[in-house]
C-alpha positions in Angstrom: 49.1 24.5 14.1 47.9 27.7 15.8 47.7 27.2 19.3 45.3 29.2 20.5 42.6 28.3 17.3 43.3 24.5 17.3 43.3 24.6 14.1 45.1 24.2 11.2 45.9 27.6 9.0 45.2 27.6 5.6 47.9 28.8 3.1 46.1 30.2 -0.2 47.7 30.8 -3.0 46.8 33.7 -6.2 43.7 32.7 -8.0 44.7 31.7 -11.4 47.5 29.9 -10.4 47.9 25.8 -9.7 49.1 25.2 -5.9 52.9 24.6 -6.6 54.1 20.9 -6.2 56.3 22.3 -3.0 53.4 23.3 -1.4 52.6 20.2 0.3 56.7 19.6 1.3 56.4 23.2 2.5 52.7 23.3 4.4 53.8 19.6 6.0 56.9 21.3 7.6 55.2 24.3 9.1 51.8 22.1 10.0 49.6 24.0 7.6 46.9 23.2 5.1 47.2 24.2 1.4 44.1 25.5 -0.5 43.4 26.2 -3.5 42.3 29.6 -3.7 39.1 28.3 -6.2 37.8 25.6 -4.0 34.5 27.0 -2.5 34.0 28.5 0.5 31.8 26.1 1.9 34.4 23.0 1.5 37.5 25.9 3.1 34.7 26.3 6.3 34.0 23.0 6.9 37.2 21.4 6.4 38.4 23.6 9.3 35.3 23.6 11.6 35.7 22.1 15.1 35.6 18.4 14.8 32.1 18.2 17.2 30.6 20.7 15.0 31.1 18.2 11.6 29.8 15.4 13.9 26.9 17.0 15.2 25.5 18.1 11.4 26.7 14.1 10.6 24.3 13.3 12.9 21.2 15.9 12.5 21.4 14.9 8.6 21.5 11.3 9.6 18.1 12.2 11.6 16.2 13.8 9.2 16.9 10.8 6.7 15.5 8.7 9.5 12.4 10.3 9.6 11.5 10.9 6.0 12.3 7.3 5.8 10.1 6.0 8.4 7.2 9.0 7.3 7.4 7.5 4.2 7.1 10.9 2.3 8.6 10.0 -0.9 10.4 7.0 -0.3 9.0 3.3 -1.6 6.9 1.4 0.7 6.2 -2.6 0.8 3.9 -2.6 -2.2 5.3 0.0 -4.6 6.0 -0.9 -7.7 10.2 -1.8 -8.3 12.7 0.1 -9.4 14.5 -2.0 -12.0 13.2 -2.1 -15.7 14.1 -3.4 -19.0 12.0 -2.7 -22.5 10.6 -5.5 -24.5 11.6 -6.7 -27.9 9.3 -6.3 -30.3 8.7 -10.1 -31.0 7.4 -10.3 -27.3 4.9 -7.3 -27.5 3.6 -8.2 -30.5 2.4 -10.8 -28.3 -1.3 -11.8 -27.6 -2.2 -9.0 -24.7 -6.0 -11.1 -23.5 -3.5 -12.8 -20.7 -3.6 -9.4 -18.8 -7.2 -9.0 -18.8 -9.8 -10.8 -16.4 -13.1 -12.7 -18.1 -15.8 -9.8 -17.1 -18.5 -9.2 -17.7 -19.5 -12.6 -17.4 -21.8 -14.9 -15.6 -20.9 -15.6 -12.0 -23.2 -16.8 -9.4 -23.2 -17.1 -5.7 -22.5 -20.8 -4.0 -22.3 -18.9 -0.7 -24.5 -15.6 -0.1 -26.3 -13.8 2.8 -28.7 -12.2 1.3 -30.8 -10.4 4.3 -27.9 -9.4 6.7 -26.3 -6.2 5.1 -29.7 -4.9 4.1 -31.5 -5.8 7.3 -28.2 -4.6 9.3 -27.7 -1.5 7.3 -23.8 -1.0 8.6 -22.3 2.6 8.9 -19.4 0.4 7.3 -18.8 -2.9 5.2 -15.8 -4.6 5.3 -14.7 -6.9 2.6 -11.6 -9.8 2.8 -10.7 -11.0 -0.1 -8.8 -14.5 0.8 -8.4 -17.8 -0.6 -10.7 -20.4 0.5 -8.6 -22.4 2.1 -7.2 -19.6 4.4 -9.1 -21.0 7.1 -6.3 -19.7 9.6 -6.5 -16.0 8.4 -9.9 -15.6 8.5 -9.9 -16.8 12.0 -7.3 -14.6 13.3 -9.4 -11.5 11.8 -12.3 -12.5 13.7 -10.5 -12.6 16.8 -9.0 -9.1 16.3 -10.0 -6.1 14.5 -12.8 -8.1 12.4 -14.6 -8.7 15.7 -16.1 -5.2 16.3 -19.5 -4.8 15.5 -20.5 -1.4 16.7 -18.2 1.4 17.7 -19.0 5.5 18.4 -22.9 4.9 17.4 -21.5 3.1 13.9 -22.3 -0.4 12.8 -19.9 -2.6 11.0 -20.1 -6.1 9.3 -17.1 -8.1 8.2 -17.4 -10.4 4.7 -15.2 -12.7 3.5 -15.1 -12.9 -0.6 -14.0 -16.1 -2.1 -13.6 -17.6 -5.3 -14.0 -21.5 -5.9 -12.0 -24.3 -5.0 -11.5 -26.9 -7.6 -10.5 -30.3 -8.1 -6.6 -31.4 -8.7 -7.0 -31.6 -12.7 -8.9 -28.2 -12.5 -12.5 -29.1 -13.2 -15.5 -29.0 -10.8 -15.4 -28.1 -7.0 -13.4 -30.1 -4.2 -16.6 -31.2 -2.0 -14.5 -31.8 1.2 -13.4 -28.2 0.6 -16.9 -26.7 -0.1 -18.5 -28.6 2.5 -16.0 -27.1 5.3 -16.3 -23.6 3.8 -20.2 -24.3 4.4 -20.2 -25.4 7.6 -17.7 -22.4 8.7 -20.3 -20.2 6.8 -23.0 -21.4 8.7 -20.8 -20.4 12.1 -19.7 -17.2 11.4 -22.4 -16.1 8.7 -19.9 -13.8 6.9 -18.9 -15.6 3.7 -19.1 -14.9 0.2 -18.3 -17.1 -2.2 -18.6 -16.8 -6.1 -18.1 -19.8 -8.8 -15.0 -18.3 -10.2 -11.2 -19.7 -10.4 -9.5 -18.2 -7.1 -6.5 -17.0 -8.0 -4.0 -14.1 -8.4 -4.5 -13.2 -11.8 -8.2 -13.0 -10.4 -8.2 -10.5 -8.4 -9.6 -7.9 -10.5 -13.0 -10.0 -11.0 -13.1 -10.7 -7.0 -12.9 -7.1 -6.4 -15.5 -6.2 -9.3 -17.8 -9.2 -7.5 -17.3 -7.7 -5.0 -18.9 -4.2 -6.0 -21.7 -6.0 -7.5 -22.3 -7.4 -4.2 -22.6 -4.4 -2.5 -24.2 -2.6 -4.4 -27.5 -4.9 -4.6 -27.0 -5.8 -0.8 -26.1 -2.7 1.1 -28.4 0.2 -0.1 -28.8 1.5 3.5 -24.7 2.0 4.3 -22.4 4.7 4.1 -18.8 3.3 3.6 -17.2 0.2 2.3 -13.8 -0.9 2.5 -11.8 -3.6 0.7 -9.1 -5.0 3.1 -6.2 -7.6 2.2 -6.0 -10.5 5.0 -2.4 -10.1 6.2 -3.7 -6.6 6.9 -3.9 -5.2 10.5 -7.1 -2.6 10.5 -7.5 0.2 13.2 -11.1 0.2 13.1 -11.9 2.8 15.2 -8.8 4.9 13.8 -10.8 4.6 10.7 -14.4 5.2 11.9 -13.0 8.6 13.0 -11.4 9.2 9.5 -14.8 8.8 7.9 -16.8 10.8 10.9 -16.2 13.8 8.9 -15.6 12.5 5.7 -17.9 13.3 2.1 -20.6 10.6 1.3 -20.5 10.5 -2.2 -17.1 10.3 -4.5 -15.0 9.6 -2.1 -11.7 7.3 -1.8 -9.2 6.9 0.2 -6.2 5.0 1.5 -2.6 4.7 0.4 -2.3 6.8 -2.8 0.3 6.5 -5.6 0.9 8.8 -7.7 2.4 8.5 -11.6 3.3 5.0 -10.9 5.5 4.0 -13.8 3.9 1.5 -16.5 6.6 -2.1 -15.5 7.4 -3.5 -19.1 10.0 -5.9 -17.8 8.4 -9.4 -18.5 9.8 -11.0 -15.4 8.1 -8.3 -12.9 4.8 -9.5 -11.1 2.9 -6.2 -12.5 3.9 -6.3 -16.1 2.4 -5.2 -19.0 3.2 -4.8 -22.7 2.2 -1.6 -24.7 -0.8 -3.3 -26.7 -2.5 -3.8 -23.0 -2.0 -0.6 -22.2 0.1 1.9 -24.3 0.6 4.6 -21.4 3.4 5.4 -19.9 2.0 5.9 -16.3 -0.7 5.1 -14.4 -3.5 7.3 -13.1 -3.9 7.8 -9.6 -5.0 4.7 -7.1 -5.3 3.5 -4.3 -2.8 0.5 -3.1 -5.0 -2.8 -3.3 -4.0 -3.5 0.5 -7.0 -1.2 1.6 -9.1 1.2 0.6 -12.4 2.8 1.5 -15.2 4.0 -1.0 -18.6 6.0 0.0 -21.5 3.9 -1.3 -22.3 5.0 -4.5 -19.2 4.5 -6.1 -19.7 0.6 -6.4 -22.6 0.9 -9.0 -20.7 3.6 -10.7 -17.6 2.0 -11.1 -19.5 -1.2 -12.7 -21.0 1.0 -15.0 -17.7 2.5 -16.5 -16.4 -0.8 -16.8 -18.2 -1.5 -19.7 -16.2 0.4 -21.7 -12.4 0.3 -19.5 -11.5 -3.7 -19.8 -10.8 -5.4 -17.0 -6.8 -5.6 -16.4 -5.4 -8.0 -13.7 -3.8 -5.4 -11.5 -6.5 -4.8 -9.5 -6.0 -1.5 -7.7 -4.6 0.3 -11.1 -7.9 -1.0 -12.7 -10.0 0.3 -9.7 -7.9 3.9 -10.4 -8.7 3.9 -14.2 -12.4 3.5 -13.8 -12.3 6.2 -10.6 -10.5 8.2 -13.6 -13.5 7.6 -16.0 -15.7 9.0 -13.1 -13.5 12.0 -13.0 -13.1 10.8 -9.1 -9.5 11.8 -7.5 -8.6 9.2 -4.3 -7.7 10.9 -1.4 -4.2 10.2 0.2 -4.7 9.2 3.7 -1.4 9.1 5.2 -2.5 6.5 8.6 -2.9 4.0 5.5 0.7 2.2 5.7 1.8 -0.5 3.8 4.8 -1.7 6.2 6.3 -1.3 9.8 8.4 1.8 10.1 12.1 1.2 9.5 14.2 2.2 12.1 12.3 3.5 15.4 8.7 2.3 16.0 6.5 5.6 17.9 5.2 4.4 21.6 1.7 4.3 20.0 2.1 3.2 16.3 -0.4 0.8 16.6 -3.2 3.5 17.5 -2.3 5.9 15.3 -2.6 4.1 12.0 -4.8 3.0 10.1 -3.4 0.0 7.8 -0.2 -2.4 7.9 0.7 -4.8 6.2 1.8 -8.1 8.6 3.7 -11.4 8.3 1.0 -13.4 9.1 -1.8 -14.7 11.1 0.3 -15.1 13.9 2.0 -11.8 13.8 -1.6 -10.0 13.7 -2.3 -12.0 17.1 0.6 -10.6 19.0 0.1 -6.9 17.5 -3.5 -7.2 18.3 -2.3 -7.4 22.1 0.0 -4.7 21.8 -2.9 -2.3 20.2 -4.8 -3.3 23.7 -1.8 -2.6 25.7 -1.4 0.9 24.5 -4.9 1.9 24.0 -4.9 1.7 28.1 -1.7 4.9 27.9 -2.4 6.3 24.3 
């Protein structure tokens, strides 16, 4: 060792040459390092950089991970579609492909409606929950948090729940008790929607296209609407700021993905086979956890769905119709899908936009920490 470096010298040999087998007997004896004289520079320099300089960069790289990772520019986020793949054989994609479409066109009607509200009202913004009927508890939680504002900075806003039907245990006709407690809570609250079709996953494609319908023959006079999943937390005013300035026609925003790859694994939740859809990739959309559209898109959309079927994924169906349109969504980077990884900012909560949540009760106890720091953000 040199002394007055603290560190170790390096012993190169010629070029060409291997580093003799004595060189290690040799450079162990004198307390030196052997090189090889190829290695590159970069590896010679930091092998024999002070050790707090190698822990310091450790550590800067370490925070910049951190931070893309919590950003989210780039990286997957709760709702992304997964990684692993496998093809199909072509027995199984030879397969029937109608199991991957939803039944519309079609006749639906209305067992719960307000007719007069949105038109009389005529809200700067409509917000539309999609939940199952017998989410009582989620619904509830909404209306005693974000779902409660009415009128914020001059804008009004209306909350709507959309629902499908609930049936009987061997599948056929409506549960009474059910649809009588869904009445009486409608005639509380005087925010639910309610349509005679199956509720279900596979449905939610025709809830969301019911859902346009809706809005479009009973909200002439608003600006903005916004479809919002129920273990969502909404910054409402966050958002009313977004859409201050924002274009009135052809617009769409919220969580974009980009060239989201076509799943053909059979066990995935978002699979489809070639004959449903023979792309590779999917057109740009909007994640299905909440997005906002100016009012004109709704009628426009229904009308290019007469000629794009109606597949179950719900958000990538929304995205090929907006591509029919020739409309791009916006990314809007305060929509988040989950809670950042590693270190949570002093005033997340006012900040964004969207988040996914657990569940009811989780959206209770964020909905007092949004209070708390709208009093020091």
């Amino acid at each position: 060792m040199d002394g007055s470096m603290g560190r170790p010298k390096i012993l190169k040999w010629p070029p060409n040459e291997a580093t003799p087998p004595l060189c290690d007997q040799v450079g162990h004896s004198l307390g030196v390092s052997c090189f090889r004289s190829e290695a590159p520079r970069w590896i010679q320099l930091w092998s024999v950089a002070p050790r707090w300089i190698q822990l310091w960069s450790v550590a800067l790289l370490m925070g910049i991970m951190m931070f893309l990772y919590n950003s989210g520019f780039g990286l997957s986020s709760l709702r992304t579609w997964p990684s692993s793949r496998s093809d199909r054989t072509s027995a199984e994609e030879e397969q029937d492909d109608s199991a991957f479409y939803v039944p519309y066109p079609g006749s639906y009607r209305l067992l719960i409606d307000e007719p007069e509200r949105c038109q009389q009202g005529a809200p700067f913004l409509v917000l539309v929950v999609p939940v199952a009927p017998g989410d009582r508890t989620s619904r509830d939680a909404i209306r005693d948090t974000w779902g409660g504002l009415r009128s914020l900075q001059g804008h009004g806003v209306q909350l709507y729940f959309l629902l499908g039907s609930v049936a009987e245990g061997n599948g056929t006709g409506l549960n009474r008790s059910a649809q009588e407690q869904l009445l009486q809570e409608s005639r509380l609250h005087h925010d639910v929607l309610q349509s005679d079709f199956v509720d279900s996953y596979r449905n939610l494609t025709l809830k969301t296209l019911l859902m346009l319908e809706w809005l479009s023959s009973h909200c002439p006079g608003s600006a903005y609407a916004m479809k919002v999943d129920s273990d969502v937390f909404l910054n409402v005013p966050q958002l009313l700021r977004l859409l201050r300035d924002a274009p009135r026609r052809s617009f769409v925003t919220g969580s974009v993905q980009r060239r989201a790859e076509v799943l053909r694994d059979a066990r995935s939740k978002w699979y489809l086979p070639r004959s449903a859809y023979p792309g590779t990739h999917y057109p740009p959309y909007a994640l299905g956890l909440g997005y906002v559209l100016s009012m004109d898109l709704p009628r426009r959309i229904l009308t290019v769905s007469a000629r794009v079927r109606a597949l179950y994924i719900e958000d990538v169906y929304v995205g090929l119709c907006l591509r029919e349109l020739g409309v791009a969504p916006h990314p809007g980077h305060m929509f988040r899908a989950g809670l950042p990884r590693f270190l949570m900012p002093r005033c997340y909560w006012t900040e964004v936009i969207t988040t996914i949540l657990r569940d009811s009760e989780q959206l209770l106890e964020t909905w007092k920490t949004y209070q708390k720091q709208l009093g020091y953000c």
